[in-house]
C-alpha positions as a Markdown table, in Angstrom:
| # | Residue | x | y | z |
|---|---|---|---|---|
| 1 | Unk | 0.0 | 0.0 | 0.0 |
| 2 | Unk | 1.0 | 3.3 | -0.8 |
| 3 | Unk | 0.5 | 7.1 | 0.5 |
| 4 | Unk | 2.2 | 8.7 | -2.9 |
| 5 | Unk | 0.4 | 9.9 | -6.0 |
| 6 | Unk | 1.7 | 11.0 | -9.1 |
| 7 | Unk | 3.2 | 13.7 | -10.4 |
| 8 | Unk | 0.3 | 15.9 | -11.7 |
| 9 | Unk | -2.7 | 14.0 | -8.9 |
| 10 | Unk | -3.3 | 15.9 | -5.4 |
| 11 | Unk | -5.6 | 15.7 | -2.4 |
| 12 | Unk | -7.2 | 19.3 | -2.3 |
| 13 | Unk | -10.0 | 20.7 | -0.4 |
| 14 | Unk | -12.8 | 20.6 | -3.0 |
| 15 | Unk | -16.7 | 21.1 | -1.8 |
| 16 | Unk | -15.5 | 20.7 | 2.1 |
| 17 | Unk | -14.0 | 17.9 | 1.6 |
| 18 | Unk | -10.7 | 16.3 | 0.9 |
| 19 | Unk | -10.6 | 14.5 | -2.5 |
| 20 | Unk | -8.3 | 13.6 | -5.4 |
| 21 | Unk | -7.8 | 16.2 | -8.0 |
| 22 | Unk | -6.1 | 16.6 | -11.6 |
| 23 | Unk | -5.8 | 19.8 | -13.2 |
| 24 | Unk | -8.0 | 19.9 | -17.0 |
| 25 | Unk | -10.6 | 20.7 | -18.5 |
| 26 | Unk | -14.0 | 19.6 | -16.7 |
| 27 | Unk | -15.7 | 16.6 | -18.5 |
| 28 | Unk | -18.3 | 15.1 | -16.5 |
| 29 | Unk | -19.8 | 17.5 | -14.1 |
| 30 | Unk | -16.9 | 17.1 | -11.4 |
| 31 | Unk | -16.6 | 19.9 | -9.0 |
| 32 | Unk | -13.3 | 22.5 | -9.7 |
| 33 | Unk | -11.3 | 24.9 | -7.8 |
| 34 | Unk | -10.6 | 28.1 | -8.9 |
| 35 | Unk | -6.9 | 26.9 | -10.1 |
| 36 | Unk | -8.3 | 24.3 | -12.5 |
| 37 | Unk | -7.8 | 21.5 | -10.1 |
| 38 | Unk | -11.0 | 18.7 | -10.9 |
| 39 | Unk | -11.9 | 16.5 | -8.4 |
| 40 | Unk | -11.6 | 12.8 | -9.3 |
| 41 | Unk | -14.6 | 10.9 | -8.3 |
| 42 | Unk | -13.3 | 7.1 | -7.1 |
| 43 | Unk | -17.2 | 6.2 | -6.6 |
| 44 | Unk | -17.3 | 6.8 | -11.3 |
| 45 | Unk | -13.6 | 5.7 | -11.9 |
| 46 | Unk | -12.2 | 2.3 | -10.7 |
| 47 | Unk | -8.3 | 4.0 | -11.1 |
| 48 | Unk | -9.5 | 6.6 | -8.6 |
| 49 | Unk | -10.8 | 3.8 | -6.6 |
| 50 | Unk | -7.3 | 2.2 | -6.4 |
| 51 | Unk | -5.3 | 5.5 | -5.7 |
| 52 | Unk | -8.2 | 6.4 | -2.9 |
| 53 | Unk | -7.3 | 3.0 | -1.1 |
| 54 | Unk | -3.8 | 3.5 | -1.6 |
| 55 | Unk | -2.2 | 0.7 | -4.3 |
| 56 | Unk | 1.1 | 0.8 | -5.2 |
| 57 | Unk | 0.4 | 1.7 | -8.9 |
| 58 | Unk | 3.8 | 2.4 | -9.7 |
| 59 | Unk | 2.4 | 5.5 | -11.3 |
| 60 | Unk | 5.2 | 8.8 | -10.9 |
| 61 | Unk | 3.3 | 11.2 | -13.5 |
| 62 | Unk | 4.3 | 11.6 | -17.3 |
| 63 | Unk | 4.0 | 7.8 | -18.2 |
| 64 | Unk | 2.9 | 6.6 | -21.6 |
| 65 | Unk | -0.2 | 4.3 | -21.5 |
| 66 | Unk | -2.8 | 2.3 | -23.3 |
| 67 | Unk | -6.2 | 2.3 | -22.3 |
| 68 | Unk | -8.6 | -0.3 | -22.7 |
| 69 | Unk | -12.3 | 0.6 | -21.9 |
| 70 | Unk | -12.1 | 4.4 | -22.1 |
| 71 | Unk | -15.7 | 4.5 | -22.6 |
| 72 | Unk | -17.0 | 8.1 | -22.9 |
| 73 | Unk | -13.5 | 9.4 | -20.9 |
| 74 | Unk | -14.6 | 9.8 | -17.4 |
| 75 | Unk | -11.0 | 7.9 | -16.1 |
| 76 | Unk | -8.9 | 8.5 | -19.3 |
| 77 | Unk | -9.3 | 12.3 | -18.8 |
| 78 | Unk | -7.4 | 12.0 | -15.4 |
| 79 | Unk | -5.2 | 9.9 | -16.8 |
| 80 | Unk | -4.3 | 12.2 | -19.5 |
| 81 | Unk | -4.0 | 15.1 | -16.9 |
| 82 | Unk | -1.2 | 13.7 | -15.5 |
| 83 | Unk | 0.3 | 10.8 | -18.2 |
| 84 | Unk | 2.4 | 11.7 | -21.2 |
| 85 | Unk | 0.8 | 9.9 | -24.5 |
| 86 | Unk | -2.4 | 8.1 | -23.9 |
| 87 | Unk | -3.7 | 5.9 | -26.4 |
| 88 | Unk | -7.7 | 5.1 | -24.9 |
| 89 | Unk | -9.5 | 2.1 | -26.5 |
| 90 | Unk | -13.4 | 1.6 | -26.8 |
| 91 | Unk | -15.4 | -0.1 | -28.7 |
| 92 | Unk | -19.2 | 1.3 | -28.4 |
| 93 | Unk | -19.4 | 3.8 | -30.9 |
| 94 | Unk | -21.4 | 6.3 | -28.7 |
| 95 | Unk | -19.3 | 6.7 | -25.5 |
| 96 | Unk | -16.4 | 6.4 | -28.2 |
| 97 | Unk | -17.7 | 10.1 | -30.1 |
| 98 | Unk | -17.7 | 11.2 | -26.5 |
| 99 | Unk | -14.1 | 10.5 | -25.7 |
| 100 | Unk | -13.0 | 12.3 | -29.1 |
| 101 | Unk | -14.7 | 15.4 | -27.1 |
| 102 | Unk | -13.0 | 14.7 | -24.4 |
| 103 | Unk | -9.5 | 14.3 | -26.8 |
| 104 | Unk | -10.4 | 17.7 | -28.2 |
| 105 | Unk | -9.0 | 19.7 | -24.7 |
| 106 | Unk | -5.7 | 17.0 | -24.4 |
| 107 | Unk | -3.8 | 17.1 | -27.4 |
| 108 | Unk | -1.9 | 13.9 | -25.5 |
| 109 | Unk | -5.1 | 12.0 | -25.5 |
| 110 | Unk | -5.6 | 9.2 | -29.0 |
| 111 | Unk | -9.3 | 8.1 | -29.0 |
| 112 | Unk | -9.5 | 4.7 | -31.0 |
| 113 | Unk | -12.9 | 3.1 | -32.2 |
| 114 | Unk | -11.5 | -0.9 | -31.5 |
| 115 | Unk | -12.1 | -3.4 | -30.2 |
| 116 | Unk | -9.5 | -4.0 | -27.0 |
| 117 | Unk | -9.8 | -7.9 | -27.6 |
| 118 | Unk | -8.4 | -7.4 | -31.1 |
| 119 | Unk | -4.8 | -5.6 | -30.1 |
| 120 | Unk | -3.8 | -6.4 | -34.1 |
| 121 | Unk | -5.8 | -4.0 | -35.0 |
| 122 | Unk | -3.9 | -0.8 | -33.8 |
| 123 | Unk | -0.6 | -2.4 | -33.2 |
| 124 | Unk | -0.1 | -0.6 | -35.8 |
| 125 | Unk | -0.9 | 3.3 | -34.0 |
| 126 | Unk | -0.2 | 2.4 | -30.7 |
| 127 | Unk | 4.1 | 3.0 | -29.2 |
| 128 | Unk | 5.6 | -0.7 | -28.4 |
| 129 | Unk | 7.5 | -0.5 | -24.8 |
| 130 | Unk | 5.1 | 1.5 | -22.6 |
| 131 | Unk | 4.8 | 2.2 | -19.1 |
| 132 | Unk | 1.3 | 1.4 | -18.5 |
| 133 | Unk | -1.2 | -0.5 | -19.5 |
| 134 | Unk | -5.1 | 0.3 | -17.9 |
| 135 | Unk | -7.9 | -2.1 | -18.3 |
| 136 | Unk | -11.4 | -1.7 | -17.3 |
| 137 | Unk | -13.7 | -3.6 | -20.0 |
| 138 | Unk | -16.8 | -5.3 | -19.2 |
| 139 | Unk | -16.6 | -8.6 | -21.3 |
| 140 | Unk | -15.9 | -12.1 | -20.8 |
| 141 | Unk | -12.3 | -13.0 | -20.7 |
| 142 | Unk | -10.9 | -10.1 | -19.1 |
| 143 | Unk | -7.7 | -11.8 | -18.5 |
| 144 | Unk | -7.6 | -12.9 | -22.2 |
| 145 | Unk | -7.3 | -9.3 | -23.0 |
| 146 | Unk | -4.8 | -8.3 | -20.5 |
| 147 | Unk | -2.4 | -11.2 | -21.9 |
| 148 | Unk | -3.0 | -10.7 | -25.6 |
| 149 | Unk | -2.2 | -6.2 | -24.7 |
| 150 | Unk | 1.1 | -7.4 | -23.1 |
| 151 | Unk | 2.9 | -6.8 | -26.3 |
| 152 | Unk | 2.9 | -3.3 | -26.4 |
| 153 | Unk | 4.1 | -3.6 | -22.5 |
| 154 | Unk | 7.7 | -2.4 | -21.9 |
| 155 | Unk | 9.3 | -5.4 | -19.6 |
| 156 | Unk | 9.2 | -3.0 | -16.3 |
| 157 | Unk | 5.6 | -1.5 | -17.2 |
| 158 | Unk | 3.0 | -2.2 | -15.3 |
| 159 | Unk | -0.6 | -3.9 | -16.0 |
| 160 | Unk | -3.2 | -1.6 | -13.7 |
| 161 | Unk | -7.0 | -3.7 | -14.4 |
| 162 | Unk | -10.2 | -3.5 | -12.7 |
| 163 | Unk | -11.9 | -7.5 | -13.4 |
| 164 | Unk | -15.0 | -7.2 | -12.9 |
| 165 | Unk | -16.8 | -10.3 | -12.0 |
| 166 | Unk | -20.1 | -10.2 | -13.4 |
| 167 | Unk | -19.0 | -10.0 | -16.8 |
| 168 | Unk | -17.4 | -12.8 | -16.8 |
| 169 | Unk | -20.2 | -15.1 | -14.6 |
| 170 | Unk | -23.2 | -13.6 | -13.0 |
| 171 | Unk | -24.0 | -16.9 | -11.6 |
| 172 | Unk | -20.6 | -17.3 | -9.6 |
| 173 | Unk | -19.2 | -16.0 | -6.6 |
| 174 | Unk | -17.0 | -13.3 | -7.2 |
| 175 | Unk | -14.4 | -14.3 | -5.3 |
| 176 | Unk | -14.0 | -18.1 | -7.5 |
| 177 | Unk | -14.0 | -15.7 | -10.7 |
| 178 | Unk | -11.1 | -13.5 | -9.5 |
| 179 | Unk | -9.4 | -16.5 | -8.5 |
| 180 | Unk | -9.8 | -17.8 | -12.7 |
| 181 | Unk | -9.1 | -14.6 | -14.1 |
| 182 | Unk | -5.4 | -14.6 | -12.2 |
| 183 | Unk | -4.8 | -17.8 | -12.9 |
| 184 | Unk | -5.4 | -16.9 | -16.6 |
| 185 | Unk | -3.1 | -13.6 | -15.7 |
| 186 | Unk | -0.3 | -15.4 | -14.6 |
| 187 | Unk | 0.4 | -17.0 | -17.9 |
| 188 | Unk | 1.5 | -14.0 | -18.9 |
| 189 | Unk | 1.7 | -11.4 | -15.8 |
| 190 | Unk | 3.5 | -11.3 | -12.3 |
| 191 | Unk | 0.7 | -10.0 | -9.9 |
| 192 | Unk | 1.9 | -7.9 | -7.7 |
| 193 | Unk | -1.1 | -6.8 | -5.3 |
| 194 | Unk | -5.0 | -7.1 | -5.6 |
| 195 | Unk | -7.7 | -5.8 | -3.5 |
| 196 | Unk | -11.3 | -5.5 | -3.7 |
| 197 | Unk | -12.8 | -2.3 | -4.7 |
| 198 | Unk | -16.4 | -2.9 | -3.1 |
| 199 | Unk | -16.0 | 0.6 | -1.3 |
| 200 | Unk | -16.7 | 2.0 | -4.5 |
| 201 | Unk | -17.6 | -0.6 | -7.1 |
| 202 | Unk | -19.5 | -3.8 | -6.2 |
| 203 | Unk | -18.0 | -6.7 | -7.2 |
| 204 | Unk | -14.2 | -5.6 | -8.8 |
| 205 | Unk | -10.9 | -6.8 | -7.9 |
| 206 | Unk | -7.9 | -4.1 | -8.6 |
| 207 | Unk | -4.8 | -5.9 | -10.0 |
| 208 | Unk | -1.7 | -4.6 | -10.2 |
| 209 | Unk | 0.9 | -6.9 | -12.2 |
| 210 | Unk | 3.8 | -6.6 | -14.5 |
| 211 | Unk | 4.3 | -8.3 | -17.8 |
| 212 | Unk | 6.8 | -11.8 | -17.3 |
């Protein structure tokens, strides 16, 4: 467990209370101080989750990262406060014309309209060797994803993934699905920590693991 954030993440004062904060342009009706500063709600955003509970994400600010499940931006945008190049993957094409909104403040943010279980088809737009991969999709075969995304994976980057139980089983116990899906991540990850995000998100388990 961890106390640090990023370079480019603080706890500020926002509404009364003390709460996570990047500094960008306002996207989803967050609450802002006067210097910019947007508060990062953990209860919308399973990253914020992790950083509120204090995982070691490995995260020092300026990183270059791939997104999987950027849906309409609500996370990415954070992350792209704070990162260096940030590719952000979706699939739906709704939330996906929302994100290239979102792109339109964060000339470091690269909306893509794919399909995060079909990595061949922007290995082609998307740096090899980064720092970070981020994964928050809600399909079956979660780990499948995370182990075919290695690739563009530096060897001391760092896998950051929300699993989310009920897509993969609404019928099992949570707890027997996480166990699966790291078993399936350890043929091609090193798990590092996990913890569950109930707190904020019903049902998740926050990996953090790093490519073998």
């Amino acid at each position: 467990m961890s106390d640090a954030l990023p370079d480019g993440v603080r706890r500020l004062s926002i509404d009364g209370r003390e709460r996570l904060a990047t500094r960008g342009a306002p996207v989803y009706g967050e609450p802002q101080t006067d210097e910019g500063w947007r508060a990062w709600d953990p209860g919308r955003s399973k990253l914020g989750a992790m950083l509120e509970l204090g995982l070691d994400l490995g995260l020092d600010g300026g990183e270059r990262v791939l997104y999987l499940g950027a849906a309409s931006g609500t996370t990415v945008s954070h992350v792209a406060d704070f990162a260096g190049p940030t590719y952000a993957v979706e699939f739906a094409p709704r939330p996906a014309r929302d994100l290239v909104g979102v792109a339109e403040d964060r000339d470091n943010l690269f909306p893509l309209l794919k399909d995060a279980r079909e990595p061949e088809t922007y290995a082609h737009v998307v740096e090899a060797d980064l720092d970070c991969l981020i994964q928050d999709v809600a399909t079956r075969g979660q780990a499948t994803v995370a182990v075919r995304n290695r690739q563009f994976l530096a060897p001391d980057g760092r896998l950051l993934a929300a699993i989310k139980a009920r897509s993969e089983d609404v019928l099992v116990d949570p707890s027997e699905v996480f166990g699966d899906v790291l078993d399936e991540l350890g043929e091609g990850y090193r798990i590092l920590e996990t913890e569950r995000l109930d707190r904020f998100h019903d049902d998740h388990l926050a990996v953090v693991a790093e490519p073998k």
